[in-house]
C-alpha positions as CSV (number, residue, x, y, z in Angstrom):
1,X,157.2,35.1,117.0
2,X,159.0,35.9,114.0
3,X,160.6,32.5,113.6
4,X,157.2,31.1,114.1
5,X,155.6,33.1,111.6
6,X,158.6,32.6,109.0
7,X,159.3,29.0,109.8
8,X,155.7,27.6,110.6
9,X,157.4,26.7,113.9
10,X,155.1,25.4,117.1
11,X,156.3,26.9,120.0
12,X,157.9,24.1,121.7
13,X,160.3,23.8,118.9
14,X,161.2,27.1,118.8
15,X,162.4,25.9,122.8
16,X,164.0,22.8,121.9
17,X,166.4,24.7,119.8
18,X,170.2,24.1,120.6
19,X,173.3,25.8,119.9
20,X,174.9,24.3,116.5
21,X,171.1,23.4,115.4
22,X,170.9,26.5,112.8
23,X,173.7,26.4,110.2
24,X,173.0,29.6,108.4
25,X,170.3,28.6,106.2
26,X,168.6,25.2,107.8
27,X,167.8,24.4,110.9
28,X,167.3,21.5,112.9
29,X,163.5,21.1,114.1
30,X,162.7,18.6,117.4
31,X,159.5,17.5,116.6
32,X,156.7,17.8,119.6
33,X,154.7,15.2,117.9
34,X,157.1,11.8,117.7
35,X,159.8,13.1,119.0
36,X,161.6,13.1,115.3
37,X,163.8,15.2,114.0
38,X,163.7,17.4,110.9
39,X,166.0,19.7,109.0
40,X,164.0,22.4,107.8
41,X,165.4,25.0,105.1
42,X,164.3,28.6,106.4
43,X,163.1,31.7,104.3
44,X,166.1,34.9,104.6
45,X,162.9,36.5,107.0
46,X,163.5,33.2,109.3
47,X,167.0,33.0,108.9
48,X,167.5,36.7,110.3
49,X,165.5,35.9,113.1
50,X,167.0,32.7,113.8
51,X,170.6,34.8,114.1
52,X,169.6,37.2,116.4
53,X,167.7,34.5,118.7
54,X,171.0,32.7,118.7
55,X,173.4,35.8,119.0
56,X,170.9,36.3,122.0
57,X,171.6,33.1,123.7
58,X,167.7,32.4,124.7
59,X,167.7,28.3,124.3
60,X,166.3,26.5,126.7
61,X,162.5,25.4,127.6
62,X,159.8,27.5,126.5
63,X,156.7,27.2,128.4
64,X,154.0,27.5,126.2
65,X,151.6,29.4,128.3
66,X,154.7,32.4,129.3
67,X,154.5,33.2,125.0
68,X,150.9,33.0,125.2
69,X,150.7,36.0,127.5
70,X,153.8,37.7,126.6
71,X,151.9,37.8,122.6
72,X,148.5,39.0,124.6
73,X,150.1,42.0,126.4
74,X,152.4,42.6,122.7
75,X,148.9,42.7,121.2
76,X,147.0,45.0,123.4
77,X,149.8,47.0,123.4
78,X,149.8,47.5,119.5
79,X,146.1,48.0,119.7
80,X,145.5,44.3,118.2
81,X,143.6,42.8,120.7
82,X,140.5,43.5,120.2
83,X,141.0,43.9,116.2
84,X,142.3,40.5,115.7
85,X,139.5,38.5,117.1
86,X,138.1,35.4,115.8
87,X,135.5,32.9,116.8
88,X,135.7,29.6,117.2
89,X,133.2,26.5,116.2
90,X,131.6,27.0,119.3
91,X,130.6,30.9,119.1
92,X,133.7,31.9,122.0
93,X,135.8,34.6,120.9
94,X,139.4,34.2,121.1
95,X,142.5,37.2,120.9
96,X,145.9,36.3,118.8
97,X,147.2,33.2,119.8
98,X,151.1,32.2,119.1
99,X,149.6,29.2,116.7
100,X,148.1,32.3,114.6
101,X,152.1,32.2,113.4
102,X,152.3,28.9,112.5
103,X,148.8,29.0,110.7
104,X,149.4,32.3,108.8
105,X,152.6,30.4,107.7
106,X,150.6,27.4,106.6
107,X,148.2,29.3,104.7
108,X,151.0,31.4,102.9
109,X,152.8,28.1,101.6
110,X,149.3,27.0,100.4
111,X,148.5,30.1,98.6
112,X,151.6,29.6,96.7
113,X,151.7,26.3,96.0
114,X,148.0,25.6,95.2
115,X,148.2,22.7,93.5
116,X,151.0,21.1,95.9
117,X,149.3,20.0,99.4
118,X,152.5,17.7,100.0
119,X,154.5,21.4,99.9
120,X,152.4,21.9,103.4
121,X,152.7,19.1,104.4
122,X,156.3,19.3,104.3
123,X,157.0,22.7,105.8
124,X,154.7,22.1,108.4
125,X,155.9,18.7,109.3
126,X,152.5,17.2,109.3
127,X,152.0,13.6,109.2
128,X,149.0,12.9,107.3
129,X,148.1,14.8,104.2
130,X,144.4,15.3,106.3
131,X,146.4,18.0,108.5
132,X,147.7,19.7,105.6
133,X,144.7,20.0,104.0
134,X,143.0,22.4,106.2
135,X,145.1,25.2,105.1
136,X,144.7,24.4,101.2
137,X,141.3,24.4,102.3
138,X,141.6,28.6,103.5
139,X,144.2,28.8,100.7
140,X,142.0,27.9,98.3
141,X,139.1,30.2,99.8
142,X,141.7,32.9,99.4
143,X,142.2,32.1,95.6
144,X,138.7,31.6,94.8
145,X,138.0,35.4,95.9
146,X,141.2,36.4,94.2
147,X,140.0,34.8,90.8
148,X,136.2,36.9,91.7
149,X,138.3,39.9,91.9
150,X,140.3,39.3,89.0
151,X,136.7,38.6,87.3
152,X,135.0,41.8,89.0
153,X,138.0,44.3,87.8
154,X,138.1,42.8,84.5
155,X,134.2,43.2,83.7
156,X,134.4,46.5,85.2
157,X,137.4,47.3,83.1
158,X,135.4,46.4,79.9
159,X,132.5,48.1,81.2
160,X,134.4,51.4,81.3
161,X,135.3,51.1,77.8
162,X,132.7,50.4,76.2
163,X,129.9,48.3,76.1
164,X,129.4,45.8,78.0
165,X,129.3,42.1,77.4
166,X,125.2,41.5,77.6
167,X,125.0,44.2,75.2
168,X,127.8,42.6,72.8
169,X,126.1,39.4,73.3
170,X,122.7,41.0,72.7
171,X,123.8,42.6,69.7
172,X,124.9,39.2,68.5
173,X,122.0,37.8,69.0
174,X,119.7,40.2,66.8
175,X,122.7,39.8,64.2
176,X,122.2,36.5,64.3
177,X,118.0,36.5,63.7
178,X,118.1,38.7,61.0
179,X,120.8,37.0,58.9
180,X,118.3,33.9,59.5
181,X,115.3,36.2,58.8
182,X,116.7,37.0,55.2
């Protein structure tokens, strides 16, 4: 799970991976989609992981629905089951899945690379721009209420110390009719 949510992995690559694949800092991805292969350079978080899943020796075939409930009894275990729902387009309710990983990861290279969609495209491995563009889409969600709150404390800042803007601006104003006035 860490890889996944440090390397934006999907799960069947994280089972395709072979000894000699990870050289320290890259790794070699097997693509589920095409059946390509990508090196991908890894974040230190990643890279750690990547270590002790190889000093561990678990390669091999991993069956997608076996991490799925593994993650479900991790998550009702740490209390997160029920916390961490979200609802779907169709109104059914739906516990952490191992995709949340990848996703989280995807929205995390968005966020810091607003203005570069092709940067998630490319840690992601997507094919079409389209696919990338979902998580700009919640990155950019993410910023816009950043940029609010940025807005909010700095009109509450100005508000604490002193007057505020409307009354600046008000003040103005009547400045402004009585110099025309005279």
């Amino acid at each position: 799970l860490t890889i996944m949510a440090w390397a934006g992995l999907r799960p069947c690559e994280i089972g395709w991976i072979e000894p000699g694949d990870f050289n320290g800092v890259t790794l070699l991805v097997r693509s589920a989609k095409g059946g390509e292969t990508t090196e991908v350079e890894l974040l230190p978080q990643a890279q750690e992981a990547l270590r002790a899943f190889v000093a561990a020796g678990r390669f091999g075939p991993v069956d997608p629905s076996i991490a799925a409930k593994a993650l479900k009894r991790a998550a009702r275990a740490a209390g997160l089951d029920q916390a961490h729902q979200r609802q779907d387009a169709l109104g059914r309710w739906h516990g952490i899945h191992p995709y949340d990983f990848r996703h989280s990861f995807g929205t995390l290279v968005a966020q810091m690379n607003p203005d570069n969609p092709i940067a998630v495209m490319g840690q992601l491995r997507h094919k079409s721009l389209a696919m990338s563009q979902r998580y700009t889409g919640a990155a950019a969600r993410a910023n816009n209420r950043k940029a609010l709150d940025r807005v909010q404390a700095g009109v509450t800042a100005a508000h604490e110390a002193g007057p505020s803007f409307a009354a600046i601006c008000a003040r103005r104003r009547q400045a402004t009719i009585a110099r025309r006035l005279l």
